[in-house]
C-alpha positions as CSV (number, residue, x, y, z in Angstrom):
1,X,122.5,87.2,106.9
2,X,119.6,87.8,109.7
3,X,116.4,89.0,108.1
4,X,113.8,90.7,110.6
5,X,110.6,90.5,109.8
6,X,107.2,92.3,111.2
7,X,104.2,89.8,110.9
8,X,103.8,86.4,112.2
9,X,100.3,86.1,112.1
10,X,100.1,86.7,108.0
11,X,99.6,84.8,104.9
12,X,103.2,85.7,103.8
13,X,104.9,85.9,107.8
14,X,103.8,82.5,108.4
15,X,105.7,81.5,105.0
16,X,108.6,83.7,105.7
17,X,108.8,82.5,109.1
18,X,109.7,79.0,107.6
19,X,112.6,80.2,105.5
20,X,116.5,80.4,106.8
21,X,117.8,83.0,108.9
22,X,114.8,84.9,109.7
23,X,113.5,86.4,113.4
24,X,110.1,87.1,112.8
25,X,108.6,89.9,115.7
26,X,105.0,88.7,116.8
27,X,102.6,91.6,117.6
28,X,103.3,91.3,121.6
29,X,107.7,92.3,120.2
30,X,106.4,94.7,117.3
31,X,102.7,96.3,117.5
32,X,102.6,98.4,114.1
33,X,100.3,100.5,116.1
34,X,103.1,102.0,117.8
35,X,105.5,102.8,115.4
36,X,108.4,104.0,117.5
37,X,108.1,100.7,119.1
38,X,108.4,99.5,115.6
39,X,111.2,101.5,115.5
40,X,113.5,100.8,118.3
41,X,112.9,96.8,117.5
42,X,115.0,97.6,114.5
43,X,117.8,99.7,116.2
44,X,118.3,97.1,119.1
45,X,118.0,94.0,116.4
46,X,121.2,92.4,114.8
47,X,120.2,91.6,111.4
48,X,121.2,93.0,108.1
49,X,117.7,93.4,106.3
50,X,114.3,94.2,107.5
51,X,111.1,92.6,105.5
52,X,107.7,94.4,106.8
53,X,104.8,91.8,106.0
54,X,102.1,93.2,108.4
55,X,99.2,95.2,107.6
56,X,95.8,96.3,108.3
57,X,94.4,94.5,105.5
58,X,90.8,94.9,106.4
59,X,89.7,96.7,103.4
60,X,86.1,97.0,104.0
61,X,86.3,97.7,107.8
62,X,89.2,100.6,106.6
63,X,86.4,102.6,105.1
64,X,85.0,103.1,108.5
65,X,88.4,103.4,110.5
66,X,90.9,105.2,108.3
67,X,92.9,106.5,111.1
68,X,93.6,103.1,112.5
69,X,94.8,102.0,109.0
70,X,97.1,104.9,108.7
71,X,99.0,104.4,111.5
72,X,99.5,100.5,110.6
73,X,99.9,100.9,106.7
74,X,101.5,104.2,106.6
75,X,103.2,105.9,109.9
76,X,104.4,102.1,110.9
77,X,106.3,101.6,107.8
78,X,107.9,105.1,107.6
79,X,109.2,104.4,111.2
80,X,110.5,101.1,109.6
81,X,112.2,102.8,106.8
82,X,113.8,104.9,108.6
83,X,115.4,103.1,111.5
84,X,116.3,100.5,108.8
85,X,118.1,103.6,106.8
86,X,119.5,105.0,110.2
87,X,121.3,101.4,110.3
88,X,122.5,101.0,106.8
89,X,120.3,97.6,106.1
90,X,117.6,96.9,103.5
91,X,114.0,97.4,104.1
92,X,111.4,95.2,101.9
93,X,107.9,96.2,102.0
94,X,105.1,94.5,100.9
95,X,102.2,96.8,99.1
96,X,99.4,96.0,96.8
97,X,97.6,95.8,94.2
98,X,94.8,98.6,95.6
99,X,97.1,101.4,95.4
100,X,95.5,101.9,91.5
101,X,92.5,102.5,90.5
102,X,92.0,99.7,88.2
103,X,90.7,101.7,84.8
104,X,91.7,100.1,81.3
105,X,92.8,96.4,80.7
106,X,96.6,96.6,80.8
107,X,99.1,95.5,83.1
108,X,99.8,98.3,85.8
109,X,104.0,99.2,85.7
110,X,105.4,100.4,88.5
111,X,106.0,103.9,87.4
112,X,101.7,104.3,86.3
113,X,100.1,106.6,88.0
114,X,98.0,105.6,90.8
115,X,94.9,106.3,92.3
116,X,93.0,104.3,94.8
117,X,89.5,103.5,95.5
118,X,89.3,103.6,99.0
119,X,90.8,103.6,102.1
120,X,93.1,100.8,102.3
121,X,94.3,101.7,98.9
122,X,95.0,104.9,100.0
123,X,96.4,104.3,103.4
124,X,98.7,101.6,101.7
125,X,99.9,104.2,98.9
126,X,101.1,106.5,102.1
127,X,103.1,103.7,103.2
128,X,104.6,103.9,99.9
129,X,105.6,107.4,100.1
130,X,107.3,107.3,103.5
131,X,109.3,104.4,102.7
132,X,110.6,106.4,99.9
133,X,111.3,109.5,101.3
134,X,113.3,107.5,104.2
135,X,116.1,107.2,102.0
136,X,117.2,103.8,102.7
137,X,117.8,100.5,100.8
138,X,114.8,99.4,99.7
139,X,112.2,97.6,97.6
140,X,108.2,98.4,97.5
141,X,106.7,95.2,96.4
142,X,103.0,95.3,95.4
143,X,100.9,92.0,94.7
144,X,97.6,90.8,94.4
145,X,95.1,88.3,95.4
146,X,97.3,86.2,97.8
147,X,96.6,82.9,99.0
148,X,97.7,79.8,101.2
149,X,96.7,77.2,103.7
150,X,96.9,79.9,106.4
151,X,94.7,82.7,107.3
152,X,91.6,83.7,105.6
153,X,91.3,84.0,101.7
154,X,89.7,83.1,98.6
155,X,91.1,79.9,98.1
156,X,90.0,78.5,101.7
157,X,86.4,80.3,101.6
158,X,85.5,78.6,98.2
159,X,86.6,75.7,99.9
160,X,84.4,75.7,102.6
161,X,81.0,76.6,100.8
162,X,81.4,73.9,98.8
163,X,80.6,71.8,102.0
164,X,77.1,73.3,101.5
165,X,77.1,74.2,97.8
166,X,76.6,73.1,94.6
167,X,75.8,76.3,92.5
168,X,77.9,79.7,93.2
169,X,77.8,83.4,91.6
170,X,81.2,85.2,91.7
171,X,82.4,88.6,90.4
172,X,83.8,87.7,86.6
173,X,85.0,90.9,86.0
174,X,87.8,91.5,88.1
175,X,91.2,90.8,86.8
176,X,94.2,90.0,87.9
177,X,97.1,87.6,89.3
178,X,96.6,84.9,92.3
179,X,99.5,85.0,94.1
180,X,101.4,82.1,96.4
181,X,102.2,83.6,100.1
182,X,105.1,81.4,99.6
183,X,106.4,82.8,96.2
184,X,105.9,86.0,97.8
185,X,108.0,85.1,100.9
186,X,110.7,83.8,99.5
187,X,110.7,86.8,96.4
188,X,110.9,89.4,99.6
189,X,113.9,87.1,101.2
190,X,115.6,87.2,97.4
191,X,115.3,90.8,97.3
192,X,116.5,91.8,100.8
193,X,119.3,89.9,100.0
194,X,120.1,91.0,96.7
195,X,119.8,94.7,97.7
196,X,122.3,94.0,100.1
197,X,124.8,93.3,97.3
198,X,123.2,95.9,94.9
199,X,121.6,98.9,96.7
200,X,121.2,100.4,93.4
201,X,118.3,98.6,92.6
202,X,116.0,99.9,95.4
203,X,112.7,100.7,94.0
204,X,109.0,99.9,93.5
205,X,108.6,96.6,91.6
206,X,105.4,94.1,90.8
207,X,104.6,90.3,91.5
208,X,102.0,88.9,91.3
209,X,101.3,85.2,90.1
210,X,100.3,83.9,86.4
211,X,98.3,83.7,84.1
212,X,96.1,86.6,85.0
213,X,92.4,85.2,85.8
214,X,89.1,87.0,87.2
215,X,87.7,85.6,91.0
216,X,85.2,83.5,89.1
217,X,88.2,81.9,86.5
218,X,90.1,81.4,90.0
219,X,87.1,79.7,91.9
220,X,86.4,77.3,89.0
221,X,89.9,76.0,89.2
222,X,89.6,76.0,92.9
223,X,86.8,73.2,92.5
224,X,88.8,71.2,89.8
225,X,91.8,71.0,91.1
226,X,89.4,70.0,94.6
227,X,87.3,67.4,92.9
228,X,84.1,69.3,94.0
229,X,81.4,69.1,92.2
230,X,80.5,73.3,92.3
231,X,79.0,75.4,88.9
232,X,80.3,78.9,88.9
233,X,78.1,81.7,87.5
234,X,79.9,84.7,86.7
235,X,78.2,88.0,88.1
236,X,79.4,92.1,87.3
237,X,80.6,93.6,90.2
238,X,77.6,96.1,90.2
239,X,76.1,92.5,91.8
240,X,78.3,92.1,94.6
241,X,78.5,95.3,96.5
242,X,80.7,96.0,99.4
243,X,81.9,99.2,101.4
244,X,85.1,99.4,99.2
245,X,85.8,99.5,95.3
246,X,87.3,97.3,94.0
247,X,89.7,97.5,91.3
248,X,89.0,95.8,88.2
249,X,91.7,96.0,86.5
250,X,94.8,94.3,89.1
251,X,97.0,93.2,86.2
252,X,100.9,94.0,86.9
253,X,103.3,93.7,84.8
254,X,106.0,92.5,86.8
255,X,108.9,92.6,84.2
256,X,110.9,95.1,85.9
257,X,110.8,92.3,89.0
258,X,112.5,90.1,86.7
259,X,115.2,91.9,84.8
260,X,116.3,93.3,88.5
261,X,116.2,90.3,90.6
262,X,115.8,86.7,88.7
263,X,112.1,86.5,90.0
264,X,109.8,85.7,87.6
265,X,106.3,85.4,87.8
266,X,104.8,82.1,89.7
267,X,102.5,79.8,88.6
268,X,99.1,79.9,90.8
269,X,98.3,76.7,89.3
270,X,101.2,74.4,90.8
271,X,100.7,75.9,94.2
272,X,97.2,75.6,94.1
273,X,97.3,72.1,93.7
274,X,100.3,72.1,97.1
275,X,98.0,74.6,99.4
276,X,94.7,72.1,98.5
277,X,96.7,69.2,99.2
278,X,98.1,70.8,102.6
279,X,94.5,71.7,103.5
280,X,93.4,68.4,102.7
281,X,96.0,66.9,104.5
């Protein structure tokens, strides 16, 4: 089984990149900016599943450029879905946590109602739709807070301040799940297969890593599982402002992940430990 997969530059393409039997399409093969180009890579590829892990993921600069965002997060991916429908193969695609709104303190299901904050959120619930309405084999996967040794993320920017600090303030009251680009990776390469076997179980399904935590919870265990020496003060989110909402609430219950697939949640803890390891390394 040949898995294509858009996004080589990514957190989770760089992991999926590293798992069996995949083609991975750099942006030069694939440009999500020109969907029908998107498109036609699927039609003219031999493979049986297709796994989308690109996005524009900017979600501050998406307030200002909407349209670009679209086109990437929503008009890409419905090209996707439906070349991968046209050929009879699987279509994973990787959504997020943004797409609701983040009221109350329980763990989002797949079936809640949405409502995003902002752009991204927005442009990224689009995505959703299309891919539905495609027709196709296929699984929505949202997730939250991701993080490796690759790319830019929260993990690797506590990191480096504490080169230069001792003392930091982060938002406390956010919640949700870290998640492993790995565990992600190879949860989408589980799925595309699976779907294969059982298209009945195309849907929209959670995962997202345990125990839920808040960004300050996450950046203390950062430093201890680092040996740095760093306080954390927690601060509201009224404290930290930025062009986009953020959701508070991220919590996913990811059960429905489980009872169709085998996947249960990841720790964040273990792989924190490999990524800081790898980056130490």
């Amino acid at each position: 089984m040949t898995v294509l997969v858009f996004g080589t530059s990514g957190q989770v393409g760089i992991e999926l990149a590293a798992l069996e039997n995949v083609r991975s399409l750099s942006r030069a093969q694939a440009d999500l900016s020109d969907p029908e180009a998107c498109a036609q890579a699927i039609r003219a590829a031999d493979c049986t599943a297709v796994i989308n892990a690109a996005a524009y993921t900017a979600v501050d600069k998406a307030e200002e450029d909407e349209a670009t965002a679209i086109v990437v997060n929503a008009d890409a991916p419905a090209a996707m879905a439906r070349a991968a429908a046209e050929k009879g193969v699987p279509f994973v695609h990787i959504s997020t946590d943004y797409v609701f709104g983040g009221a109350g303190d329980a763990p989002f299901r797949p079936s809640d109602s949405t409502g995003p904050l902002g752009a991204y959120g927005r442009t990224k619930l689009a995505g959703e739709d299309a891919v539905r309405s495609a027709g196709g084999v296929h699984a929505i996967l949202r997730t939250s807070w991701v993080f490796s040794a690759h790319g830019n993320n929260f993990v690797k920017t506590m990191l480096r301040l504490a080169e230069s600090r001792d003392h930091l303030t982060v938002v406390g009251d956010q919640h949700g799940g870290p998640t492993p680009a790995r565990a992600i990776a190879e949860a989408c390469h589980a799925i595309a297969h699976q779907l294969a076997d059982a298209p009945e179980k195309s849907g929209t399904y959670h995962f997202s890593g345990a125990p839920d935590t808040t960004w300050a919870g996450f950046a203390r265990a950062v430093f201890e599982e680092a040996g740095e020496a760093v306080s954390v003060e927690d601060i509201p989110t009224s404290a930290y402002p930025t062009p986009a909402a953020r959701p508070l609430n991220s919590r996913m219950d990811c059960s429905a992940t489980e009872a169709a697939f085998g996947i249960a949640r990841p720790d964040w803890r273990s792989d924190l430990a490999q990524v800081i390891a790898q980056l130490r390394s």
